[in-house]
C-alpha positions as a Markdown table, in Angstrom:
| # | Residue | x | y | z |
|---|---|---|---|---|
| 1 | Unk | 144.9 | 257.0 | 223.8 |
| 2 | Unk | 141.6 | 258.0 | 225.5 |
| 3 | Unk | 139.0 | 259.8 | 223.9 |
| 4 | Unk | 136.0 | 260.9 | 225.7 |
| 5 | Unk | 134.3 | 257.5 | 226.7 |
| 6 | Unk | 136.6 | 255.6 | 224.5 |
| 7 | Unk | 140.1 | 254.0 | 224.6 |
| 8 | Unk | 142.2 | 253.8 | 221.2 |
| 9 | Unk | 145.4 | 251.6 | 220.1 |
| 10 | Unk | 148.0 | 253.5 | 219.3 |
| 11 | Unk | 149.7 | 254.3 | 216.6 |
| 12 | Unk | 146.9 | 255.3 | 215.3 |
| 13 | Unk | 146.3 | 254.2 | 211.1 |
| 14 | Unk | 146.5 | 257.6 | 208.7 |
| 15 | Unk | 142.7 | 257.2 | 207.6 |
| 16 | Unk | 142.1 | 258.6 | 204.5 |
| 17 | Unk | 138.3 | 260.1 | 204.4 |
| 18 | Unk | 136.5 | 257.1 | 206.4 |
| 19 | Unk | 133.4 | 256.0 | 205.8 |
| 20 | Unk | 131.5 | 254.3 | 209.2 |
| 21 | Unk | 129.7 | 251.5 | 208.4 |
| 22 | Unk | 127.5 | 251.1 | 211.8 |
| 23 | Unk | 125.1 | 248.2 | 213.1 |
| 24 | Unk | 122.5 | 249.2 | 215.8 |
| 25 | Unk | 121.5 | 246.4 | 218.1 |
| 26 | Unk | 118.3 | 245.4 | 218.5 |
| 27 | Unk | 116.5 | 248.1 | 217.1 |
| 28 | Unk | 117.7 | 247.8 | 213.6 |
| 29 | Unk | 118.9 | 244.3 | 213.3 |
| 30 | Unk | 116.1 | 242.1 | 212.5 |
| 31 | Unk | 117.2 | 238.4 | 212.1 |
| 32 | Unk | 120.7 | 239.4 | 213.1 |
| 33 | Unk | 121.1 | 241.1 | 209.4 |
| 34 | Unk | 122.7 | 243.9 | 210.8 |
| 35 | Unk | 125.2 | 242.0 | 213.3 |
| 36 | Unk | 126.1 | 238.8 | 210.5 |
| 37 | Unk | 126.9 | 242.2 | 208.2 |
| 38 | Unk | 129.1 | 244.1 | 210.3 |
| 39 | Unk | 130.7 | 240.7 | 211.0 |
| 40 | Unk | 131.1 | 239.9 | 207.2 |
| 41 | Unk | 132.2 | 243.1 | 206.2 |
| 42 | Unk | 134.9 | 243.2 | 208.9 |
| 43 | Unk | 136.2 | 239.1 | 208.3 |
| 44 | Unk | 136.8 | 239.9 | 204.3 |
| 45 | Unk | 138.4 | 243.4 | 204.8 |
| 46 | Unk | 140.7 | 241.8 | 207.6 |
| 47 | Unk | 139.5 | 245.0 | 209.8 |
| 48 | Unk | 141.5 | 245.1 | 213.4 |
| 49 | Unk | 140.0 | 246.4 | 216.9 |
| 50 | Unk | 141.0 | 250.1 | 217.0 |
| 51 | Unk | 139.1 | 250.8 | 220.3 |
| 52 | Unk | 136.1 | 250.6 | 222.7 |
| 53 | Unk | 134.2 | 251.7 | 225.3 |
| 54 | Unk | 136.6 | 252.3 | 228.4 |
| 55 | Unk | 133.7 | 251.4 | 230.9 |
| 56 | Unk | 130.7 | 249.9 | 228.5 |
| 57 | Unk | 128.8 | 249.7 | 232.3 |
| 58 | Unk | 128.3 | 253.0 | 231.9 |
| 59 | Unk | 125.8 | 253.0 | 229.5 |
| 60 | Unk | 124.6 | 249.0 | 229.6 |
| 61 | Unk | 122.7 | 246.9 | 231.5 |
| 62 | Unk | 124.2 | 243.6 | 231.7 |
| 63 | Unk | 121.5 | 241.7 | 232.8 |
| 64 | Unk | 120.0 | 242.1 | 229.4 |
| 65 | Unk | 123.1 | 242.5 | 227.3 |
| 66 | Unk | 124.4 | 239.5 | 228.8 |
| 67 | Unk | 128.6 | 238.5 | 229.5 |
| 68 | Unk | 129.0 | 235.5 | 228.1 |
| 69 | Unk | 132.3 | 232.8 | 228.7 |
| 70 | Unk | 134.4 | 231.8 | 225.8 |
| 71 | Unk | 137.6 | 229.4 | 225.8 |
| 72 | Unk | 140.8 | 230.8 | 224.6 |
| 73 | Unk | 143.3 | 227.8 | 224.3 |
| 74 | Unk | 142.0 | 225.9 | 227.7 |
| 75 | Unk | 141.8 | 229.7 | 229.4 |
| 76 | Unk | 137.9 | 230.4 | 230.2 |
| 77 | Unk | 137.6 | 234.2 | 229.2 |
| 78 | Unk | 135.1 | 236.7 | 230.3 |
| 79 | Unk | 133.3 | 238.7 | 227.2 |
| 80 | Unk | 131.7 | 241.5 | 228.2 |
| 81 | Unk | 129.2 | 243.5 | 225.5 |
| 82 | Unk | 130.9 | 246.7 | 224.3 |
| 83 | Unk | 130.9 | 249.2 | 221.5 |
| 84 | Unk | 133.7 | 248.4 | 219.4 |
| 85 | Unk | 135.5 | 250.5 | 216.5 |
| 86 | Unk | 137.5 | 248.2 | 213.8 |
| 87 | Unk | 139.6 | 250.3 | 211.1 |
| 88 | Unk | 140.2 | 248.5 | 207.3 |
| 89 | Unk | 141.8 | 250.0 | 204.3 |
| 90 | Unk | 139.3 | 249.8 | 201.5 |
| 91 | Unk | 140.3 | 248.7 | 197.9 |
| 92 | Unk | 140.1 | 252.1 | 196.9 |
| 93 | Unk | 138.6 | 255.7 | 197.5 |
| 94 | Unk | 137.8 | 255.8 | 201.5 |
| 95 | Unk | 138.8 | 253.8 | 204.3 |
| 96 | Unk | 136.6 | 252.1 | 206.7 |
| 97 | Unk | 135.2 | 252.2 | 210.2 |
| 98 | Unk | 132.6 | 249.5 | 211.4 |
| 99 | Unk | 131.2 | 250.4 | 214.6 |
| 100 | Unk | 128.8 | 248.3 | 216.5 |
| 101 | Unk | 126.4 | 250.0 | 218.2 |
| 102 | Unk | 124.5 | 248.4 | 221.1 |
| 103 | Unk | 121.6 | 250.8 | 222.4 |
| 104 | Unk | 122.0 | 252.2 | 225.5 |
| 105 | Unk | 119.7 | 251.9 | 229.2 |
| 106 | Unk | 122.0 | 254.2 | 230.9 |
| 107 | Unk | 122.9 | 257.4 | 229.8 |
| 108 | Unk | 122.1 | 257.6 | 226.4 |
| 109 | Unk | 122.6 | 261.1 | 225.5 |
| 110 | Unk | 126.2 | 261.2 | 227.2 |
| 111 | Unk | 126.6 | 257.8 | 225.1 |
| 112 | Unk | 125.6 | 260.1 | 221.8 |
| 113 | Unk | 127.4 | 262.6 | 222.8 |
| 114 | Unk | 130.9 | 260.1 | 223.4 |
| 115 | Unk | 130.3 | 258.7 | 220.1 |
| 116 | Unk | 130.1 | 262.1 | 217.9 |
| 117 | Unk | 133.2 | 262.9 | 219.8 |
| 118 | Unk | 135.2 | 259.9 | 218.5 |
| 119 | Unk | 134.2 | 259.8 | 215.1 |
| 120 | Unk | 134.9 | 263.8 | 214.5 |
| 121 | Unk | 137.8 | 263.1 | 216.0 |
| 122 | Unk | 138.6 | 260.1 | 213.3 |
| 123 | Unk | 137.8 | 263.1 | 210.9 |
| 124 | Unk | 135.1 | 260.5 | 209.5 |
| 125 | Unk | 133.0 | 262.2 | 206.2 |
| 126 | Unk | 130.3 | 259.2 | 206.4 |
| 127 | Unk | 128.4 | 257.7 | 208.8 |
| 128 | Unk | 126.3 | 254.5 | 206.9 |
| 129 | Unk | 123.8 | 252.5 | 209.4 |
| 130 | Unk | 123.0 | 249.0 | 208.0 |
| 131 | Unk | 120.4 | 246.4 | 209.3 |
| 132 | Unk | 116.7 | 245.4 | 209.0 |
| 133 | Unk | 113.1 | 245.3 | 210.1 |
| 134 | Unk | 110.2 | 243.4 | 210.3 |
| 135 | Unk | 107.4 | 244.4 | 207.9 |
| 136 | Unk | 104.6 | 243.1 | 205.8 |
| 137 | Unk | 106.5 | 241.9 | 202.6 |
| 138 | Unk | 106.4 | 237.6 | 201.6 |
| 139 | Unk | 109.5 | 235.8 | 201.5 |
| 140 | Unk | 108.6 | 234.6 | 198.1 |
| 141 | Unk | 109.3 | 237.5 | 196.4 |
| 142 | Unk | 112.8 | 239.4 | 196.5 |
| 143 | Unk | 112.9 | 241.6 | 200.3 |
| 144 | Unk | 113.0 | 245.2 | 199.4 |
| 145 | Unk | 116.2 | 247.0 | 200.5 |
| 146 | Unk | 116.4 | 250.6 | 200.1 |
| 147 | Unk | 119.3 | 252.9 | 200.2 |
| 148 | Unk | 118.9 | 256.2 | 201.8 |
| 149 | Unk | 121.4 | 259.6 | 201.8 |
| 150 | Unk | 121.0 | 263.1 | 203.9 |
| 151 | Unk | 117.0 | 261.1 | 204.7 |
| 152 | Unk | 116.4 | 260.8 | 200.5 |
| 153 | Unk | 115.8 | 257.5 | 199.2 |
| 154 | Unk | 117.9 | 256.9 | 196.8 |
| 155 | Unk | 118.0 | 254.3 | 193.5 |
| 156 | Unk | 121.0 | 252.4 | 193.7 |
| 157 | Unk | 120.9 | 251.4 | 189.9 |
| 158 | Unk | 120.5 | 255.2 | 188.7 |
| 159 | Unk | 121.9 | 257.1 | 191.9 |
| 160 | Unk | 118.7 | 259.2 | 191.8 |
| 161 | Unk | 116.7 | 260.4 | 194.6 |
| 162 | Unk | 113.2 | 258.9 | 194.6 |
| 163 | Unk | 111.5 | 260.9 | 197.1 |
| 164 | Unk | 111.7 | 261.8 | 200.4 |
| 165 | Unk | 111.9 | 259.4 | 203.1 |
| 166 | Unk | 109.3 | 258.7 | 205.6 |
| 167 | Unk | 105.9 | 259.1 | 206.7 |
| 168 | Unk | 106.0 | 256.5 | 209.8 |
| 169 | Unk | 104.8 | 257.9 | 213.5 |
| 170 | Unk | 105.2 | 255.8 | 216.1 |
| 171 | Unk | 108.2 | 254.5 | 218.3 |
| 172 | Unk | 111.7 | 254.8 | 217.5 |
| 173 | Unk | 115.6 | 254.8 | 218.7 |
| 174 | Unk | 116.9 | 257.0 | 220.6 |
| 175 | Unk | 120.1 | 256.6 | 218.6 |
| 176 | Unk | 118.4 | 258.7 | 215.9 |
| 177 | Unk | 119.7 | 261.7 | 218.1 |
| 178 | Unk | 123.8 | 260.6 | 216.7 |
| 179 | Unk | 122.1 | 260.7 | 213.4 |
| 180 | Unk | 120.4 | 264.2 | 213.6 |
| 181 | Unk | 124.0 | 265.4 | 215.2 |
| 182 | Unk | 126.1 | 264.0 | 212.9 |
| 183 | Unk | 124.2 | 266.0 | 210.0 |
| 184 | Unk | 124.1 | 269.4 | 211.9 |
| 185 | Unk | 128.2 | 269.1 | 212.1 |
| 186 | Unk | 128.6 | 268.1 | 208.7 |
| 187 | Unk | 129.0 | 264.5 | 208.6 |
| 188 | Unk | 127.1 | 262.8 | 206.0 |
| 189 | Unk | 124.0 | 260.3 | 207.2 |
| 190 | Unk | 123.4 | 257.2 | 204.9 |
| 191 | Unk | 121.7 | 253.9 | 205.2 |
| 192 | Unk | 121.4 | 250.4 | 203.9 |
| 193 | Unk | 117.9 | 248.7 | 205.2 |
| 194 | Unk | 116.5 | 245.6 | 204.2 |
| 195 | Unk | 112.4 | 244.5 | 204.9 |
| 196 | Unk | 112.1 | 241.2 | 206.0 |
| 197 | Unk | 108.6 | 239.2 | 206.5 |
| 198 | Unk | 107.6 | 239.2 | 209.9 |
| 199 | Unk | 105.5 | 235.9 | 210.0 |
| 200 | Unk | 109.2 | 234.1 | 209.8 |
| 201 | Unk | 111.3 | 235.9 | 212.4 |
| 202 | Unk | 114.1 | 233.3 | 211.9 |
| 203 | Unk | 117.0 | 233.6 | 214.3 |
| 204 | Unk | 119.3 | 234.4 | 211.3 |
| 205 | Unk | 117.9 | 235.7 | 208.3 |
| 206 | Unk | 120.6 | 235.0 | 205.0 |
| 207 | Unk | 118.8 | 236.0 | 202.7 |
| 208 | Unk | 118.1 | 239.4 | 203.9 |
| 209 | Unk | 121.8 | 239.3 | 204.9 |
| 210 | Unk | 122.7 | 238.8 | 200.8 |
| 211 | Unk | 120.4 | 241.1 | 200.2 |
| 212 | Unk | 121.6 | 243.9 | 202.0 |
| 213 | Unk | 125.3 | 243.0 | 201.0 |
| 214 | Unk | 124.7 | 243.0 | 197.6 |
| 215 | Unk | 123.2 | 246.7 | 197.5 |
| 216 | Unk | 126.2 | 247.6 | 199.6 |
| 217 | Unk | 128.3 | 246.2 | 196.7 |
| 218 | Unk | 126.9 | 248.8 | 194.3 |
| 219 | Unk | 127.9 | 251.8 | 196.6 |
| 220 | Unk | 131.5 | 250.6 | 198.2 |
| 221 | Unk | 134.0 | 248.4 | 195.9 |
| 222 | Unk | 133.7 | 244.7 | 197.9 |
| 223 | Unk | 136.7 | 241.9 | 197.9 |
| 224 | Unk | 136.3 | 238.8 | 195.9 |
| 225 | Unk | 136.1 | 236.7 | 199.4 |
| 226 | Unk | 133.0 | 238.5 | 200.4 |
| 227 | Unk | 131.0 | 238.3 | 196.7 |
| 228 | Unk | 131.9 | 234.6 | 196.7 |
| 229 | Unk | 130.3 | 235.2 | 200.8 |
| 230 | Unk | 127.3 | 236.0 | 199.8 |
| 231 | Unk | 126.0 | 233.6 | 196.9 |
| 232 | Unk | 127.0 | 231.0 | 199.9 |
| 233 | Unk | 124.5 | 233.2 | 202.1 |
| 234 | Unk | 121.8 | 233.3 | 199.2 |
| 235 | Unk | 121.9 | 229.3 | 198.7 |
| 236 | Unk | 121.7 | 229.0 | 202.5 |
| 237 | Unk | 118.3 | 231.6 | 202.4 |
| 238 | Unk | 116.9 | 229.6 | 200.2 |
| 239 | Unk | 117.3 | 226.2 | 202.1 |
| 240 | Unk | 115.6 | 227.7 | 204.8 |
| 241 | Unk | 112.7 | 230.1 | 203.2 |
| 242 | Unk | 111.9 | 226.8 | 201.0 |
| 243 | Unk | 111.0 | 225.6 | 205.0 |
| 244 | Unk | 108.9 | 227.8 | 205.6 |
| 245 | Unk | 107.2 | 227.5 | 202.3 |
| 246 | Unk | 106.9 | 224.0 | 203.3 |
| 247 | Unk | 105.3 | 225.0 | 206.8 |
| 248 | Unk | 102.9 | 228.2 | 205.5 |
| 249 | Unk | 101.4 | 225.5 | 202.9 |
| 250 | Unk | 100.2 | 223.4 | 205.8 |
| 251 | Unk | 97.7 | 226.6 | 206.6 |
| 252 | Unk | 95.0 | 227.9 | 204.6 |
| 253 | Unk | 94.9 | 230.9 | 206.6 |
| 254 | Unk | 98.7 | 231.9 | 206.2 |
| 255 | Unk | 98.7 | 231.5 | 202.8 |
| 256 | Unk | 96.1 | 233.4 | 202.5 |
| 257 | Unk | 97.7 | 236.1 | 203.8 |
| 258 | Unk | 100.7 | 235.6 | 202.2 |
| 259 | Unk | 99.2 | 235.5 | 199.1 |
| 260 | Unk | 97.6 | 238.6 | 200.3 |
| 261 | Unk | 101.3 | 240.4 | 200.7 |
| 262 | Unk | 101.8 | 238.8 | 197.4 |
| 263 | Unk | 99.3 | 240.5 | 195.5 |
| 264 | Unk | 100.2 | 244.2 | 197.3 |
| 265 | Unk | 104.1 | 243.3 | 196.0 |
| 266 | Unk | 103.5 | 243.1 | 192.4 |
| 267 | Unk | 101.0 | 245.7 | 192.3 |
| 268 | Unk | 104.6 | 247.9 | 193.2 |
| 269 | Unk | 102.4 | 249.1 | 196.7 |
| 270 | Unk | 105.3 | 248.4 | 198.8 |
| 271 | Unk | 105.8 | 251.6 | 200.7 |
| 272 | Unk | 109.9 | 252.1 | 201.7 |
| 273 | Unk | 109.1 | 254.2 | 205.1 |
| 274 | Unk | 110.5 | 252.7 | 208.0 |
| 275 | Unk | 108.3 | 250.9 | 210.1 |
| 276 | Unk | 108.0 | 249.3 | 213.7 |
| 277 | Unk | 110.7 | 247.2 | 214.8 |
| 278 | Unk | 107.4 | 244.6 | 215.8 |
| 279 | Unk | 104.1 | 245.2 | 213.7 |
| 280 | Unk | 101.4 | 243.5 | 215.3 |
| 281 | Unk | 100.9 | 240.0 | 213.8 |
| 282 | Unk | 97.3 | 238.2 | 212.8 |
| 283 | Unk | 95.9 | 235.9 | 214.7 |
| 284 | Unk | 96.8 | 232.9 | 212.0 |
| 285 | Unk | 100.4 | 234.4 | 211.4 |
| 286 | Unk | 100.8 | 234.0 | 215.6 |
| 287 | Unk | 99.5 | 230.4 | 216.1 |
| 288 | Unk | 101.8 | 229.7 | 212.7 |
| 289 | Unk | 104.6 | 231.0 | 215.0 |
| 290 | Unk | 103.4 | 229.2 | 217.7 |
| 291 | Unk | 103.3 | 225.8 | 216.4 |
| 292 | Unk | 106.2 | 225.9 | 214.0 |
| 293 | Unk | 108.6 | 227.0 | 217.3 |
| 294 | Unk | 107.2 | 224.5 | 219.6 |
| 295 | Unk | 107.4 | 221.6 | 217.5 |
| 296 | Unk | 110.7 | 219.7 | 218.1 |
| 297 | Unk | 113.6 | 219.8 | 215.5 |
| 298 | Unk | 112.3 | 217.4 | 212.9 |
| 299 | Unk | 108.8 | 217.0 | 213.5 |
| 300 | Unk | 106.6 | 217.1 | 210.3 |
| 301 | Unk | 103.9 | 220.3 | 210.7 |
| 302 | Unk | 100.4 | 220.1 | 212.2 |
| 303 | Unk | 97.5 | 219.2 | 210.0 |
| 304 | Unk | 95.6 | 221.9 | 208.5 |
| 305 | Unk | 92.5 | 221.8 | 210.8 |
């Protein structure tokens, strides 16, 4: 079945009230948290393709979303990036959606326009971005994650609203558009977000992934598969922030600073507003970059000099 931009399987499921749980690539997916989330989600709630893009060239380049070549019992296969829609029952209350959302470099409001299309015409009541940023918090302390609904942040122990989200200016998506449509025809805008340190930048971030999970776990009912998931994905974030522990200590100047981000945590000065995907970095936090990415797999870190 064709809808707008998209092609659907057919027969289509009966959907009862679905919820879109939606990654937005790269904008809002800091150490992958957004992508290994969608992924998870979709593995433990044995989700199935329901559609995509007809022609994803439409809207991407593919010399920067690159096709990539995968072997499918000895038969070399040609994967091309696309925005995909997977459908899974939930264990109760409302079905899903997961929708992974690549940002367009062609066409972007016909691209907004092609996905409010599909996902009034799924009847969907919810639309729930999750993913993360880069911003000045340490990764010994545990990464802030903050749920927001209709732009409120909201406590996900008490369900109360907070306050009101947002004072950052500055460089955004242009995806915020589907948001700001989605409200005006009555589709609910939520979001799970979770602040990881920029001075590590790891390729995939676990612990940020656990993090984000988990708050998703006190909002939508989860399997057993995926709880047992992410205490796996915790023990694996800590392997890898005890690293760069290891690393940082090697450097009087980076632990200063993050001693510095330390001191602003526990004084409870951690502002939730959204902030740039890539806040400018010190001069000690870039050469720690520097060194810990150039030496080979391994090596013991540089002397303090």
């Amino acid at each position: 079945m064709r809808i707008g931009a998209f092609v659907l399987s057919e027969p289509l499921p009966a959907l009862r009230d679905p919820h879109v749980i939606a990654g937005l690539t790269p904008w809002l997916d800091a150490g992958n948290v957004g992508t290994l989330a969608l992924s998870r989600l979709k593995d433990h709630f044995k989700a199935r393709v329901l559609g995509e893009l007809v022609k994803p060239g439409q809207f991407f380049d593919f010399t920067r979303y690159r096709p990539s070549i995968r072997d499918e019992g000895g038969q070399r296969v040609l994967q091309i990036p696309n925005t995909t829609l997977s459908f899974a029952p939930s264990l109760e209350g409302h079905d899903f959606l997961f929708l992974n959302i690549l940002e367009p470099h062609l066409a972007a409001e016909d691209y907004i326009e092609c996905l409010a299309e599909i996902l009034r015409f799924l009847k969907v009541i919810r639309h729930v971005r999750v993913g993360a940023w880069y911003d000045a918090v340490p990764h010994t302390r545990p990464l802030p994650v903050s749920y927001t609904l209709h732009g409120q942040q909201v406590d996900l122990k008490t369900g109360a609203q907070t306050r009101t989200q947002g004072r950052y200016q500055g460089p955004t998506s242009m995806m915020n558009q589907l948001t700001d449509r989605l409200e005006r025809e009555g589709i609910e805008n939520a979001a799970f977000t979770v602040r990881l340190p920029y001075y590590a930048q790891l390729e995939e971030d676990f612990t940020g992934l656990a993090r984000v999970l988990t708050a998703m776990s006190s909002v939508y009912p989860m399997p057993p598969s995926l709880t047992d998931a992410i205490k796996t994905d915790e023990e694996q974030g800590v392997r890898l922030y005890e690293k760069l522990s290891t690393s940082a200590a090697t450097d009087r100047n980076v632990l200063r600073a993050i001693q510095q981000m330390e001191a602003r945590y526990d004084a409870d000065a951690v502002d939730l507003a959204p902030a740039p995907e890539h806040p400018p970095l010190s001069p000690e936090i870039e050469r720690f970059l520097r060194e810990i990415s150039d030496r080979p797999p391994g090596d013991p870190a540089p002397p303090n000099t």
